[in-house]
C-alpha positions in Angstrom: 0.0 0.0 0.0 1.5 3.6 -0.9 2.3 5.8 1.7 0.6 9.4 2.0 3.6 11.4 2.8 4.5 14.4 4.6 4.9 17.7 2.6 7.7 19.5 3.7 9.2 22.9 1.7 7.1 21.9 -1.3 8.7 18.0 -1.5 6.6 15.0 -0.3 8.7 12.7 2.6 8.8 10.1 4.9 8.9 6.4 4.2 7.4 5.6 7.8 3.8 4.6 7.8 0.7 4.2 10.2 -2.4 2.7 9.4 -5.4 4.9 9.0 -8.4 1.9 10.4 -11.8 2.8 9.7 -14.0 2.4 12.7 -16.7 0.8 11.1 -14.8 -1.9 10.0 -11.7 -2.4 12.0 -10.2 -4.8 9.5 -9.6 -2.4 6.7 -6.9 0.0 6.4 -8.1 3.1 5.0 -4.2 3.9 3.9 -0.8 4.4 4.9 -0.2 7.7 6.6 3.7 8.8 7.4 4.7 10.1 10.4 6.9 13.2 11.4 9.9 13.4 13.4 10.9 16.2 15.5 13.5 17.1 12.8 10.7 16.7 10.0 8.6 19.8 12.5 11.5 21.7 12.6 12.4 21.5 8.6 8.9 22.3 8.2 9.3 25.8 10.2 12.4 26.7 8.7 10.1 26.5 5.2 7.7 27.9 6.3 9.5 30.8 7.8 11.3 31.5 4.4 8.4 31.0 2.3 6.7 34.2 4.2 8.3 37.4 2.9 7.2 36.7 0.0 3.8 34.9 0.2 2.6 37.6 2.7 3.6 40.6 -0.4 1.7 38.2 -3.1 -0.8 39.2 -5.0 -4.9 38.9 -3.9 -5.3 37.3 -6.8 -2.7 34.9 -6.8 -4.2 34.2 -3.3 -8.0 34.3 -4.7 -7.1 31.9 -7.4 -5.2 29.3 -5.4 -8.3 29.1 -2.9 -10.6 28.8 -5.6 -9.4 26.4 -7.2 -9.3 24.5 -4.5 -12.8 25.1 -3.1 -13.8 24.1 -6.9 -11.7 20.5 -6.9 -13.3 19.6 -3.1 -16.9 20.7 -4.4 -16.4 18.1 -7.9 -14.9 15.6 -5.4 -17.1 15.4 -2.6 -18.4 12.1 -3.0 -15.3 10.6 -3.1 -14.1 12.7 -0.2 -16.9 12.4 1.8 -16.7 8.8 1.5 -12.9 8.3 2.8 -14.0 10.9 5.8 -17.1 8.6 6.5 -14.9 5.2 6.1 -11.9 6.9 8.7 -14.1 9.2 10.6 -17.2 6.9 11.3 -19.6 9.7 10.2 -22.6 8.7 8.3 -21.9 9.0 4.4 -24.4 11.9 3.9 -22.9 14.1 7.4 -19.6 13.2 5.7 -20.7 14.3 2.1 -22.5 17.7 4.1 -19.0 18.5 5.4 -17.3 18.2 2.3 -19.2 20.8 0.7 -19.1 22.5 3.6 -15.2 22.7 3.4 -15.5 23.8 -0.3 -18.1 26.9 0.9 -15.2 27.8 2.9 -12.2 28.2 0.6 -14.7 29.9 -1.9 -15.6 32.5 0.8 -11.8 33.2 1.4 -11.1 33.1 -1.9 -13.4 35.9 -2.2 -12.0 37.0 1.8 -9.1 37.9 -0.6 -10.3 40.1 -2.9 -12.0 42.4 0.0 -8.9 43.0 2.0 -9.2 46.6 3.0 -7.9 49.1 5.7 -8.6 52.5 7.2 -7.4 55.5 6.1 -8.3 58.8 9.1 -7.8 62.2 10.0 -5.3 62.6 12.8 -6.0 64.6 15.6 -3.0 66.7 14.7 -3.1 69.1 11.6 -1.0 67.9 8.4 -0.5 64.3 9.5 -2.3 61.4 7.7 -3.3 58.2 9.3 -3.6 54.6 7.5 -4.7 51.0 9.5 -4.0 48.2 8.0 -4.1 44.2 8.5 -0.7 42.8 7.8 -0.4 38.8 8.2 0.4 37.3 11.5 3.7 34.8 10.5 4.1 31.7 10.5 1.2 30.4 11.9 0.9 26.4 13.7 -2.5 24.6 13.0 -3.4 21.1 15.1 -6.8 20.3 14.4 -8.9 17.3 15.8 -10.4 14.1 14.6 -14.6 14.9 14.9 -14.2 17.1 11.5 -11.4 15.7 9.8 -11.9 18.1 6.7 -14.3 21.1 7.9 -11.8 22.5 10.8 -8.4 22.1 8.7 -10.6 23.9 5.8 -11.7 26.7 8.1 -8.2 27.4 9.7 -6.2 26.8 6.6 -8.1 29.7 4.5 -8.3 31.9 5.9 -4.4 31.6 7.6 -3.7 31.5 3.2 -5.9 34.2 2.6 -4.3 36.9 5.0 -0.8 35.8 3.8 0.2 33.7 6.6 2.4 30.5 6.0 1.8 27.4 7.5 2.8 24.4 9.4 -0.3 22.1 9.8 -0.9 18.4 11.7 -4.0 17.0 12.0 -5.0 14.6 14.3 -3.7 10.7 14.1 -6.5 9.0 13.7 -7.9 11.1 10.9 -5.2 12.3 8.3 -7.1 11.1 5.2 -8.6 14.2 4.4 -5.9 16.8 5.8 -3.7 14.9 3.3 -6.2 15.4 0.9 -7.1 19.1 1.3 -3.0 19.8 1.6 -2.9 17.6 -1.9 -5.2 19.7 -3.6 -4.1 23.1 -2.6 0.0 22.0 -3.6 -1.3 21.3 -6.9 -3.4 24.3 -7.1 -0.3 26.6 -7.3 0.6 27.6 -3.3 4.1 28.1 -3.6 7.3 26.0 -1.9 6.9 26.0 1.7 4.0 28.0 2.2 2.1 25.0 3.3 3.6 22.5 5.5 2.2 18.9 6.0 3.2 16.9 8.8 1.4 13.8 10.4 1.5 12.0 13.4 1.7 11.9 17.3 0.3 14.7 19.2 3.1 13.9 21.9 5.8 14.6 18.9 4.4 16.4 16.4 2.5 18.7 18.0 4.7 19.0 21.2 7.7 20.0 18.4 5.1 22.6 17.6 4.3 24.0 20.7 8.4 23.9 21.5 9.1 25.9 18.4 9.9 29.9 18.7 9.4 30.6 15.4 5.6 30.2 15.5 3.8 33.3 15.3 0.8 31.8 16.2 -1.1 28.4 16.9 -4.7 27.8 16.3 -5.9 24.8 18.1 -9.5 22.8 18.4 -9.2 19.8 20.6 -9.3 19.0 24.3 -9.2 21.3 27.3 -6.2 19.5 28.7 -4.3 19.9 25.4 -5.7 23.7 24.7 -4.2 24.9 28.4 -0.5 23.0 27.0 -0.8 25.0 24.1 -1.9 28.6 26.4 1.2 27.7 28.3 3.8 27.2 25.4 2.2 30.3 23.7 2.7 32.4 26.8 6.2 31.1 27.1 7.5 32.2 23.5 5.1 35.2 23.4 2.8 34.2 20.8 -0.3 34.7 19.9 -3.2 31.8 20.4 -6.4 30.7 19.7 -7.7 27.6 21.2 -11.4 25.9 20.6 -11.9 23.1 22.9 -14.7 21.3 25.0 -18.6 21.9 25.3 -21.2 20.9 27.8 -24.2 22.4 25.8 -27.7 22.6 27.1 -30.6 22.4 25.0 -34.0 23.2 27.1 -37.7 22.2 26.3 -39.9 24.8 27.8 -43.1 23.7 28.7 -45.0 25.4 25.5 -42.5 23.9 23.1 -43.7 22.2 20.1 -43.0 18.8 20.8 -42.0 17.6 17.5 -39.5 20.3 16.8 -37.7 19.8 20.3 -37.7 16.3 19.9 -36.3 16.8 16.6 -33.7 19.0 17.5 -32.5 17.1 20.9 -31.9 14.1 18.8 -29.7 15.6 16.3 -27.8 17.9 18.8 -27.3 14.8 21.2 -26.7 12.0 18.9 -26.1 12.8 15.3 -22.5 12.6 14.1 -22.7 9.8 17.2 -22.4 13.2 19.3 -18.5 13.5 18.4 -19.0 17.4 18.2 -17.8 20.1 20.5 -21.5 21.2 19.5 -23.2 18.3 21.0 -26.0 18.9 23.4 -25.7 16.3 25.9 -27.5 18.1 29.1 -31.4 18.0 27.9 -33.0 20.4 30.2 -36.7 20.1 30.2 -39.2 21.7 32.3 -41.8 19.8 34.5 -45.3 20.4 32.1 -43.4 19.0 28.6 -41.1 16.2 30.7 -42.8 13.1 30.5 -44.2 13.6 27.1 -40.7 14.8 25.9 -39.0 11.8 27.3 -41.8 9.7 25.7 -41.0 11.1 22.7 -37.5 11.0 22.3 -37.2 7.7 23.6 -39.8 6.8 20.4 -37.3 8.4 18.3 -34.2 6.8 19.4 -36.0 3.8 18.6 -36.0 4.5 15.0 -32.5 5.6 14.9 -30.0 2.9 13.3 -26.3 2.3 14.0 -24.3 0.7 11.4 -22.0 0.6 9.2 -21.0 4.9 8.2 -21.2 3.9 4.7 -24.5 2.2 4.6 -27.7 3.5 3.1 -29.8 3.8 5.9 -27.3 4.2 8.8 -28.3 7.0 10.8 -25.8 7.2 13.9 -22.4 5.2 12.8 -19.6 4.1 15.1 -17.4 5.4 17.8 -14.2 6.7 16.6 -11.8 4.2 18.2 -11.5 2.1 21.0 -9.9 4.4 23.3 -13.0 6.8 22.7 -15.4 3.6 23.2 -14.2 3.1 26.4 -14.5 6.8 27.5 -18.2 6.1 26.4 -18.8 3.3 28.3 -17.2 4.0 31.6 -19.3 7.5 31.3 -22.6 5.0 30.9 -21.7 3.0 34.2 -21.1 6.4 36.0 -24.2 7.8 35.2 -25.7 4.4 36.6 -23.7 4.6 40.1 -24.6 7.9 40.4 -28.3 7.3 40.4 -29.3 8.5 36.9 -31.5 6.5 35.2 -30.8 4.7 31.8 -34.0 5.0 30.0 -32.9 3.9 26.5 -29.6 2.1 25.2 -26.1 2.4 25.9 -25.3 -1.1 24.7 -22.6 -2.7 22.4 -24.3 -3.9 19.2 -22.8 -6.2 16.7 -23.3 -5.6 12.9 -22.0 -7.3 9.7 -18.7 -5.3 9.6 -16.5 -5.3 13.6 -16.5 -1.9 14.8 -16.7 0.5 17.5 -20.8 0.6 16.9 -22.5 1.8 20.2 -26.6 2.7 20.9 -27.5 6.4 21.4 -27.2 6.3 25.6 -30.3 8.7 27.4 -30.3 8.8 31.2 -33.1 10.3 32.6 -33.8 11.6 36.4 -30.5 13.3 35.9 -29.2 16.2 38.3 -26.8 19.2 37.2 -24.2 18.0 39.7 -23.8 14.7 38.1 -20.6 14.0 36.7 -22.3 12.7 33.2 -24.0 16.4 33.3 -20.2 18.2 34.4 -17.9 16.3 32.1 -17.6 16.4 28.4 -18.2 12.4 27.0 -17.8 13.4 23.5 -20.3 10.0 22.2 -23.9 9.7 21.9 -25.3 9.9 25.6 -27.3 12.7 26.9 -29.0 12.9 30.3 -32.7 14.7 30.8 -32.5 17.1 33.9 -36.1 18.2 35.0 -37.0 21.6 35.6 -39.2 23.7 37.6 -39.8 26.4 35.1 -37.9 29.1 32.8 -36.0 30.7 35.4 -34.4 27.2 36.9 -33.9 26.1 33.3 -31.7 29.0 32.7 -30.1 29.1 35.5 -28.8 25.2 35.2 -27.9 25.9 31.5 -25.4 28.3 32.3 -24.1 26.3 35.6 -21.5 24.4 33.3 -17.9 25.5 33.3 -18.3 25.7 29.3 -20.1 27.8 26.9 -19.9 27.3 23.2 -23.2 26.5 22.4 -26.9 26.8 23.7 -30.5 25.8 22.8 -34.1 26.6 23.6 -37.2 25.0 22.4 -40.0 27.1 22.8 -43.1 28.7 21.1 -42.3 32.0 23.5 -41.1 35.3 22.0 -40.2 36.4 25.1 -38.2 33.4 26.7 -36.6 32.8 23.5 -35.3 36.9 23.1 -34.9 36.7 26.9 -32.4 33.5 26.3 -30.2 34.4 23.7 -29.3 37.6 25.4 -28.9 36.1 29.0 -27.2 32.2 27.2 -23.5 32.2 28.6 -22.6 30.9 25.2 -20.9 32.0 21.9 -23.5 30.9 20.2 -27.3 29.9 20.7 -30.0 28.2 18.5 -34.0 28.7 19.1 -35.9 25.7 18.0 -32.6 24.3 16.4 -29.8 21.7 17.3 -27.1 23.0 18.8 -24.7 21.4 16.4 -25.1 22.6 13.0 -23.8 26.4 11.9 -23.1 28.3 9.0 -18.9 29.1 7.6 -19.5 32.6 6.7 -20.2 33.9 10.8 -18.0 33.9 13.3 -17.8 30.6 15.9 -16.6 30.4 18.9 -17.7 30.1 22.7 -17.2 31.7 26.1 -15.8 30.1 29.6 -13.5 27.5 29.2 -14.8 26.7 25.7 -12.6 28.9 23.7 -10.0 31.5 24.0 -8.6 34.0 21.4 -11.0 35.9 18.5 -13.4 33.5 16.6 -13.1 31.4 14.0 -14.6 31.8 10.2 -16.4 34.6 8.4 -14.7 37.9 8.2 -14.1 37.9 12.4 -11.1 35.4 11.3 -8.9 38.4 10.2 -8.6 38.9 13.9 -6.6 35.9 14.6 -5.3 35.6 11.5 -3.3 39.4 11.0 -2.0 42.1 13.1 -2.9 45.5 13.1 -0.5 48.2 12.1 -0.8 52.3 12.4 0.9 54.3 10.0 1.6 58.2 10.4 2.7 60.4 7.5 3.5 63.7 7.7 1.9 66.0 4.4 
């Protein structure tokens, strides 16, 4: 089997491979993936470092063509990329095929990002002296992005970093390089120049770690785990770069008592067990109010029944496997927790067997659920979601913003006034009314609040923030 190598200073490298297993069928190898060394990071840098002076003076169209392209050759592929991110990721063929369009939307906005890039001229408050603002890129910018959306994240960090002029040194996670691979594939061949775009897989604990040792870094945009995002705060602070970091969620999604039933049911299934609940998005704590609860629990509970796991690439399947084993067992040990701490199971959390072996796991609700619960404090990342009763409104709000994260937040209701009253008072970055949490659009800015996120948000024109650095210019007349 060939080996996908590491691009390094415009040259593909590395004769080391890892297999790439597909969780819905653990005996196939999805491909051969090469794996840095610390010397690989470091000759990646020193490419990237002298492949900025003059990327970050190129032209916008050079830079608007390049991203097109690109955007256009992911849009005519989707299928087949959507099917290698459903056969490595586990995500159901359709979700994978969604994000792969979703991916191309993204280079075309930045390709278009590029031709808009604008600045500031102003009257000083001094007579004869002219003032200009601009945006000039940020460096040499690190990008480490997880395994949940192995082709949407590295899309929406890597255009916009190329748009702005940045250069780049980017690993994806292990489990997933597939599609980073194939994204860094499409955009070598659509022009970037030597060493603007850097390629290297592997271990977080080398790869990344080389990263986060490195000086020369301008900047590192992260989206992963809160353990890993406060490593790469710390590094940053230590070399005096800048950082943006997008890591856990513990989002609520509350059924007020004069929801309509259908649309909350709808939307707490999809936020809680769609994409088997692998997103930072997820709404795992279901917070339902006392007048709606039993008919709510009926409900979903009747949905979930309906719901099949299987095989990602299946017609049909509408919740495919766990990512790996490692992730099963976080699952799992979550679903005996829940149990010991008095929560009750009302639907699933079993292993199921199907024709393929793979990590395949039911959609886990606990019911009778309390905000203090560790399954209601701790993100699980995997399809399990606990109903916490409510008195009314008031309480409902009150427990959705007692959660040390805040990236999203959901209401169900038929109320102008609690749904205006919500999304202003929501401690979240972002908050859905009679939607799934999960789910958002790549032209506006995401991002969340508390230990959720740090740094300016992500995607849409708010990106500039992260992704350049302001400069004031005087001139004398």
């Amino acid at each position: 089997m060939t080996i996908h190598q590491n691009l390094i200073a415009g040259e593909w490298t590395g004769t080391t491979g890892a297999e790439n297993i597909n969780p819905s069928d653990t005996n196939e190898v999805v491909g051969l993936y090469a794996s840095a060394s610390v010397q690989d990071v470091a000759d990646a840098i020193a490419a990237a470092k002298a492949a900025f002076p003059a990327w970050s003076r190129s032209g916008i169209l050079e830079r608007h063509a390049i991203l097109k392209k690109a955007g256009e050759e992911i849009l005519a592929r989707k299928d087949e990329l959507g099917a290698l991110l459903a056969r490595e990721e586990g995500k159901t063929l359709p979700e994978a095929i969604g994000e792969t369009i979703r991916a191309a939307q993204i280079f075309e906005f930045f390709a278009g990002e590029a031709l808009r890039l604008a600045g500031e001229v102003v009257p000083s408050v001094r007579p004869n002296i002219g003032v200009e603002i601009t945006r000039e890129p940020l460096g040499v910018i690190g990008i480490i992005t997880p395994w949940n959306f192995p082709i949407a994240i590295p899309a929406w960090k890597i255009a916009p970093a190329l748009c702005y002029g940045n250069t780049i040194v980017f690993k994806p996670a292990d489990l997933v390089p597939g599609c980073s691979w194939a994204i860094v594939d499409i955009l070598h061949r659509a022009g970037l120049p030597k060493g603007v775009l850097n390629l290297v897989m592997g271990k977080g604990s080398v790869v990344g770690q080389a990263m986060l040792d490195s000086p020369v870094l301008s900047g590192i945009t992260f989206t992963g785990s809160v353990g890993t995002g406060k490593r790469v705060a710390l590094s940053s602070v230590e070399h005096g770069r800048k950082y943006q970091l997008e890591m856990g969620g513990k989002n609520p999604m509350v059924v007020l008592d004069d929801a309509d039933l259908t649309v909350a049911v709808e939307a707490a299934a999809n936020s809680a067990f769609f994409s088997t609940g692998q997103r930072c998005t997820a709404s795992s704590r279901l917070i339902v109010t006392e007048g709606i609860h039993d008919r709510f629990v009926a409900a979903l509970t009747e949905k979930l029944n309906t719901l099949n796991v299987d095989n990602a690439i299946k017609a049909g399947t509408h919740i495919g496997p766990v990512v790996d084993a490692k992730q099963l067992k976080t699952d799992t040990d979550y679903i005996e927790i829940g149990k010991q701490e008095g929560a009750k199971l009302a639907f699933g959390g079993e292993l199921v067997s199907r024709d393929t072996p793979g990590f395949y796991l039911q959609p886990t609700l606990f019911t009778e659920a309390t905000n203090q619960m560790r399954i209601s404090r701790e993100e699980i990342f995997g399809p399990v979601a606990s109903v916490i009763r409510v008195k009314d409104y008031e309480e409902a709000l009150a427990t959705a913003n007692d959660t040390p994260f805040g990236l999203s937040s959901g209401i169900a209701t038929t109320s102008l006034k609690h749904a205006t009253h919500f999304k202003r008072n929501a401690e979240a970055g972002m908050v859905m009314v009679n939607l799934p949490t999960a789910g958002v659009d790549f032209h506006v800015p995401f991002g969340g609040r508390k230990g959720s996120s740090f740094g300016p948000r992500e995607q849409g024109k708010y990106a500039a923030e992260f992704f350049t650095t302001v400069k004031t210019a005087y001139t004398l007349a």
